[in-house]
C-alpha positions in Angstrom: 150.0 59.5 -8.0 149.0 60.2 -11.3 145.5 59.3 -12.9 145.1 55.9 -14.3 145.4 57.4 -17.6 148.6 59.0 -17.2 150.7 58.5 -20.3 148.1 58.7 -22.7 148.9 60.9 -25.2 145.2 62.8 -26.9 144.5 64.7 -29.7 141.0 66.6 -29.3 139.5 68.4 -32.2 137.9 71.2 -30.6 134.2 71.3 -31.2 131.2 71.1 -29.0 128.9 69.0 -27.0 130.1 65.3 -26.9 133.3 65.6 -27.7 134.5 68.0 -25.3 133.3 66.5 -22.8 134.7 62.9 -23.7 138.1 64.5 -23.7 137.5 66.1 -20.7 136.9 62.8 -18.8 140.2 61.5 -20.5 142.3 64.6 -19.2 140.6 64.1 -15.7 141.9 60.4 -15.6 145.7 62.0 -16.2 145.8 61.7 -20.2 148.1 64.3 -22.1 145.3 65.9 -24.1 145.9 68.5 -26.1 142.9 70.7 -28.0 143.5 71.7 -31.7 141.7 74.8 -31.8 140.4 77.1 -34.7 143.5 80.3 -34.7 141.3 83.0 -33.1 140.0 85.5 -35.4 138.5 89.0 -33.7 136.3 90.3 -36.3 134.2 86.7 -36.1 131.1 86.8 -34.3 131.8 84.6 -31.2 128.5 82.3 -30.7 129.6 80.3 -27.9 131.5 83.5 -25.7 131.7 80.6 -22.5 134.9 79.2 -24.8 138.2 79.4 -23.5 136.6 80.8 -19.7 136.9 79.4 -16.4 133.6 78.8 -16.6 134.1 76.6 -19.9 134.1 73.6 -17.1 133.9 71.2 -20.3 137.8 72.5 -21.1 139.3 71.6 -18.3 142.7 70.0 -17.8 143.7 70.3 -21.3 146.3 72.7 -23.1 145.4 74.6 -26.4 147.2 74.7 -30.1 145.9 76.7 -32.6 145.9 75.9 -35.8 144.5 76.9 -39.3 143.8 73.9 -41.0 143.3 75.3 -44.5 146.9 76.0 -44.1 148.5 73.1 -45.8 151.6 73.7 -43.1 149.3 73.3 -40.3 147.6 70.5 -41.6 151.2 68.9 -42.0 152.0 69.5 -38.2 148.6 68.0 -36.9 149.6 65.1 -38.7 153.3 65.2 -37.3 151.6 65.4 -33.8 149.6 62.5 -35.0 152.8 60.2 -35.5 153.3 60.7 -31.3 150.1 60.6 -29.9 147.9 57.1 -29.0 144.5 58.8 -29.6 142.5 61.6 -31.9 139.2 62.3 -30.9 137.1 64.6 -33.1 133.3 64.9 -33.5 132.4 66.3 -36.5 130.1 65.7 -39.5 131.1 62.9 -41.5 133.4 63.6 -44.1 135.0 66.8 -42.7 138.2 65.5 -41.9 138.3 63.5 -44.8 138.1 67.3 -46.6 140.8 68.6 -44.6 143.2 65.5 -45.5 143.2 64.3 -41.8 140.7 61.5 -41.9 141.4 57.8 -40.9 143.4 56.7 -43.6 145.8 59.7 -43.8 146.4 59.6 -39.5 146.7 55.5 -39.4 149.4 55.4 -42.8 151.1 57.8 -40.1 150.9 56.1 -37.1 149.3 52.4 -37.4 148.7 52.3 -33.9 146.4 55.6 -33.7 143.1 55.3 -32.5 140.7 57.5 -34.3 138.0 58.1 -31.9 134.3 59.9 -33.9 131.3 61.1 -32.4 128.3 62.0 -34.6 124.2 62.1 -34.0 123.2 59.6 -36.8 126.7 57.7 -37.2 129.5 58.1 -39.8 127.1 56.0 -41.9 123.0 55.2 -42.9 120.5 57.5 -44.7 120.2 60.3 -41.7 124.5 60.5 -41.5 124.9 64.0 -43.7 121.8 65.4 -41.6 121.8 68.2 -39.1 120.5 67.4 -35.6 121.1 68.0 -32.0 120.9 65.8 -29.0 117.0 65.7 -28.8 116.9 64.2 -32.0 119.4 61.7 -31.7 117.7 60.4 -28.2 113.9 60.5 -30.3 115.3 58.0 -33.1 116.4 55.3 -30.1 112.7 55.0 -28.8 113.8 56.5 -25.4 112.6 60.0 -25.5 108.8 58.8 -25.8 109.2 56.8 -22.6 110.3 59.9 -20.6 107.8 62.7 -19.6 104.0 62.5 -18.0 101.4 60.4 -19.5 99.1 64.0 -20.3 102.1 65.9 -21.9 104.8 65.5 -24.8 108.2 63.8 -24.6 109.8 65.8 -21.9 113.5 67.1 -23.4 115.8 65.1 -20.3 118.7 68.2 -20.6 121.6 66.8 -23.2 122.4 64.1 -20.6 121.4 61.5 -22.7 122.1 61.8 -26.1 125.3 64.4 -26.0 126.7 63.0 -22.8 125.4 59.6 -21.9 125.0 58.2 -25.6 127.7 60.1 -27.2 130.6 61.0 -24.8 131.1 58.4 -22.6 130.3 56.0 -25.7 133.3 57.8 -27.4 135.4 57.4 -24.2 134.5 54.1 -23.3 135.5 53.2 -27.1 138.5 54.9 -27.2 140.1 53.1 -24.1 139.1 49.9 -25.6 140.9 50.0 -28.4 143.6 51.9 -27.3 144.1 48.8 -25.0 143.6 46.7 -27.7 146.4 48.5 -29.8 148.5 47.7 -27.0 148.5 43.9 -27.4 148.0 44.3 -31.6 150.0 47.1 -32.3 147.1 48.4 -34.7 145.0 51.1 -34.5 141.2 51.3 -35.5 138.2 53.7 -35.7 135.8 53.9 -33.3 132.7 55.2 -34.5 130.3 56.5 -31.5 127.1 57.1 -32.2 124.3 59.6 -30.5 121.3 57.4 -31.4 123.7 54.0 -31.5 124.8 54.6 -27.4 121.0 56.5 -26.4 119.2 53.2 -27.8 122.0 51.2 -25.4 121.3 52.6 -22.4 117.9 51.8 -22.9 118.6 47.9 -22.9 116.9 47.0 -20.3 113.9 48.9 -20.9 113.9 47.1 -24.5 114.2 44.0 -22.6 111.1 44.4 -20.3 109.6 45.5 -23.5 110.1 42.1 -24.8 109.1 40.5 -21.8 106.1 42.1 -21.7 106.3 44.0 -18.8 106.7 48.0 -20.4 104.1 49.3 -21.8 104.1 52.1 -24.5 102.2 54.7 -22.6 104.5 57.2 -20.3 104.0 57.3 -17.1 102.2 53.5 -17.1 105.3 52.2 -15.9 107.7 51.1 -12.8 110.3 53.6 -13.7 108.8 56.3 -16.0 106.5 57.7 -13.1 103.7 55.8 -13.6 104.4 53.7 -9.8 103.3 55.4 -7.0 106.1 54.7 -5.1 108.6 55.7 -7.6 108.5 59.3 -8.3 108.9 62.6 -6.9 106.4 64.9 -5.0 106.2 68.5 -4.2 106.1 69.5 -0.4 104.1 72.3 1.6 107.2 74.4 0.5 107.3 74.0 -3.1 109.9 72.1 -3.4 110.4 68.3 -4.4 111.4 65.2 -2.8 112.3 61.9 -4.2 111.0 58.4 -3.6 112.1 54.9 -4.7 110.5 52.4 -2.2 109.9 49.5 -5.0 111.2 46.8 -2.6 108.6 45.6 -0.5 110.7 46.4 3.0 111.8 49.2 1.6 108.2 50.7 0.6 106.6 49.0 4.3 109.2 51.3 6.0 108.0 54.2 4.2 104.5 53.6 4.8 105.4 53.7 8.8 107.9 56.7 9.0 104.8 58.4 6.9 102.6 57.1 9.9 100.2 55.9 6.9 97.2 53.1 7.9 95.2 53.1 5.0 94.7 50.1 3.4 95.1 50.7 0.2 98.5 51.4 0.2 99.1 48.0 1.4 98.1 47.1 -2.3 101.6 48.5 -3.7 101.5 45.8 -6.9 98.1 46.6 -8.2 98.6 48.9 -10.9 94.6 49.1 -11.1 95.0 51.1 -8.0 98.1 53.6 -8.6 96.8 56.3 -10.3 94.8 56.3 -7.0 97.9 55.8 -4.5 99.8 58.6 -6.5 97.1 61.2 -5.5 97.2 59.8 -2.0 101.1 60.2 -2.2 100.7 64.1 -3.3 98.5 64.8 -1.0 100.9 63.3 2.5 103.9 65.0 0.4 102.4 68.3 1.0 101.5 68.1 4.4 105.1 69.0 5.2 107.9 70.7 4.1 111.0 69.6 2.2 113.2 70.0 5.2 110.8 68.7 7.3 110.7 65.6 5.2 114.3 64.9 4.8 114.3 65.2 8.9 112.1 62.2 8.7 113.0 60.3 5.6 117.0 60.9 4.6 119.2 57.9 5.5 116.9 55.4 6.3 116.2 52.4 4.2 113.2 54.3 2.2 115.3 55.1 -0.7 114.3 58.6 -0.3 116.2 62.2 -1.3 115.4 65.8 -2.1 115.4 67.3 -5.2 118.2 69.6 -5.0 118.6 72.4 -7.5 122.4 73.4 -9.2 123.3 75.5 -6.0 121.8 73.3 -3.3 123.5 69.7 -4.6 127.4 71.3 -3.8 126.1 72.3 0.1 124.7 68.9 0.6 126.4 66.9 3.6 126.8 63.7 1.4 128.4 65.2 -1.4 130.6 67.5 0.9 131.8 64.6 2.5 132.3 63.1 -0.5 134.0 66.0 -2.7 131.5 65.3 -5.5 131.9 68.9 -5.9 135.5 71.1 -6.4 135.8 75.0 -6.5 138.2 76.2 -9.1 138.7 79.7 -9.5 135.8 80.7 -8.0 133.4 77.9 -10.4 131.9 75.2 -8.3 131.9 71.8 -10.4 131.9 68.1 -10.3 134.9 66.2 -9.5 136.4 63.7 -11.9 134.5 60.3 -11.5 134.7 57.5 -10.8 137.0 56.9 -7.8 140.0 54.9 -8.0 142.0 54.1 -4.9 145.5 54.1 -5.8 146.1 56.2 -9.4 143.3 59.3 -7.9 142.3 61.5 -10.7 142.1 65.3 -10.1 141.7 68.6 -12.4 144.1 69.7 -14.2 144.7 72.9 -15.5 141.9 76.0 -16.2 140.4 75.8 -19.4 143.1 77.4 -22.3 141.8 80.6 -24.4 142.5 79.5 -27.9 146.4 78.9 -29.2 147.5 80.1 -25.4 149.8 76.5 -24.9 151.1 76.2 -28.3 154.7 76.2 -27.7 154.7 74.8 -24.8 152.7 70.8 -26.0 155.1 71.5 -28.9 158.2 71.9 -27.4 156.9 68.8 -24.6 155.9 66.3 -27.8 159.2 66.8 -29.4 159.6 69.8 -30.9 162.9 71.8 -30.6 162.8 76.1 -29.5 164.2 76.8 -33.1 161.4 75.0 -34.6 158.6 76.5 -32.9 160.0 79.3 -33.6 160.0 78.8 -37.2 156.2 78.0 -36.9 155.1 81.0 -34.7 156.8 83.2 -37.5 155.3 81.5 -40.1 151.9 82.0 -38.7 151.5 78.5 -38.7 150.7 78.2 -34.3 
């Protein structure tokens, strides 16, 4: 059965970070989505050389047409492509597609029912829009890179999982589904705009809500869930390595406290924030009386709220996610399986990542075009 998206019809503007990986969740969920990439040229320094590899996970499941868009011919077949398709995703600085004639305006006179999905950092408007930045900057302007990181230390950097991929892709494919159902019921298009800082300061909502309440303080680490509860954070073991715990509910953190075989008192005080700083170096100190493993023996799949930190090459082995094929192998890469689950239209990986241009007659010919006119193009130069 094909993926819930099957039918879909995508056109990704091949750039990096966000946007890739929006259209690769798209593509995973069974939509047609085909990547408009630069036309290879061999004497350009190649900064990214993952591109266009198996191990360019981010590609996946999506077919390749190369194009040079300074080529008023190519730009003329983009926007014939655009006239079929239900959804162009790009994620470039504002105003760059507006240069190359295949902004909003030009793409919806074409096909009124497009949607015209854009990821930026700062937005496609507001006095930071026309500024550089990266995904560490984007997540420092929503207030929720200073909560993250220990109390004697800077921000701590949380990967690109927040801004790039939390804020920014899933924002973007969230947005795009919307109003692609929404076009289904109007008949008109629209432009999404998806923000880095907009969709980082969402999924901080309820931390901006405790704020409010008066339950978050501004300090790191001083808090329930930014490490600052003794009970909620992780420790390292005789071994070295780490373990998990989450034991805020009252059974759940009485449970620990006897599996542990702990009797102090104090620990029975687990609300008194006068006393964590106290508990936490109580908590270190039983962590590393015993090894991860040994831990896990005790502690995994009881009602704790307990798990090991696994590194990149441990999390694929792990029982759980076996069981669970959170994990695939694809020519010889191990990496995460579409998600979420859906129980009658299952998603799955489509084809390896493309090189550059290497499926250009083929999405033409299957969105409409006839052999003599691709022909005609390759000849041309224009694909």
């Amino acid at each position: 059965m094909p993926g819930p998206l099957s039918g879909l019809k995508v056109i990704e503007m091949v750039g990096i970070g966000p946007c890739p990986f929006a259209a690769m969740m798209l593509a995973d969920m069974g939509a047609d989505v085909i990547r408009i990439d630069r036309k290879p040229d061999p004497n350009a320094p190649n900064p990214y050389p993952i591109l266009g590899t198996k191990f360019d996970v981010m590609a996946r499941g999506r077919r390749s047409l190369a194009l040079d868009l300074k080529d008023p011919r190519a730009r003329q077949l983009l926007l014939d492509l655009v006239a079929k398709a239900d959804v162009l995703v790009e994620g470039f600085r504002p105003g760059v597609m507006e240069r190359l004639g295949l902004g909003p305006d030009p793409c919806l006179d074409r096909n009124p029912r497009l949607v015209y999905g854009r990821v930026t950092g700062w937005g496609q408007n507001g006095p930071l829009s026309q500024a550089a930045g990266h995904d560490l900057n984007y997540v420092a302007l929503s207030g929720m890179l200073h909560a993250m990181g220990r109390a004697d230390g800077p921000p701590a950097p949380p990967l690109n999982l927040v801004g790039d991929f939390g804020g920014g892709a899933m924002m973007l494919a969230f947005g795009v589904v919307c109003a692609a159902l929404e076009a289904k019921n109007s008949g008109k298009g629209q432009v999404v705009d998806a923000a880095m800082t907009d969709g980082a300061a969402l999924l901080g909502a309820m931390m901006y809500g405790l704020r409010a309440f008066g339950s978050w303080k501004g300090e790191r680490e001083a808090n329930l869930l930014d490490g600052g509860a003794p009970f909620y954070d992780c420790y390292a073991c005789a071994d070295g390595k780490f373990v998990s715990i989450g034991a805020i509910e009252p059974q759940f953190y009485a449970e620990l406290l006897a599996l542990a075989g702990v009797e102090d008192p104090q620990f029975g005080k687990q609300w008194r924030q006068a006393d964590w700083p106290e508990l936490k170096r109580k908590f270190a100190a039983l962590f590393a009386t015993r090894t991860r493993a040994e831990w896990s023996a005790l502690l995994e799949g009881t009602d704790v709220c307990f798990a090991p930190v696994l590194d990149m090459a441990e999390a694929p082995r792990h029982p759980h996610n076996a069981a669970r094929g959170t994990f695939v192998e694809r020519d010889g890469v191990t990496q995460p399986a579409p998600a979420p689950r859906f129980s009658r239209t299952e998603p799955e990986i489509g084809a390896r990542p493309s090189s550059p241009g290497q499926d250009g007659a083929a999405v033409l010919a299957d969105w409409g075009w006839s052999a003599a006119s691709v022909e005609a193009l390759r000849r041309a130069g224009v694909v």
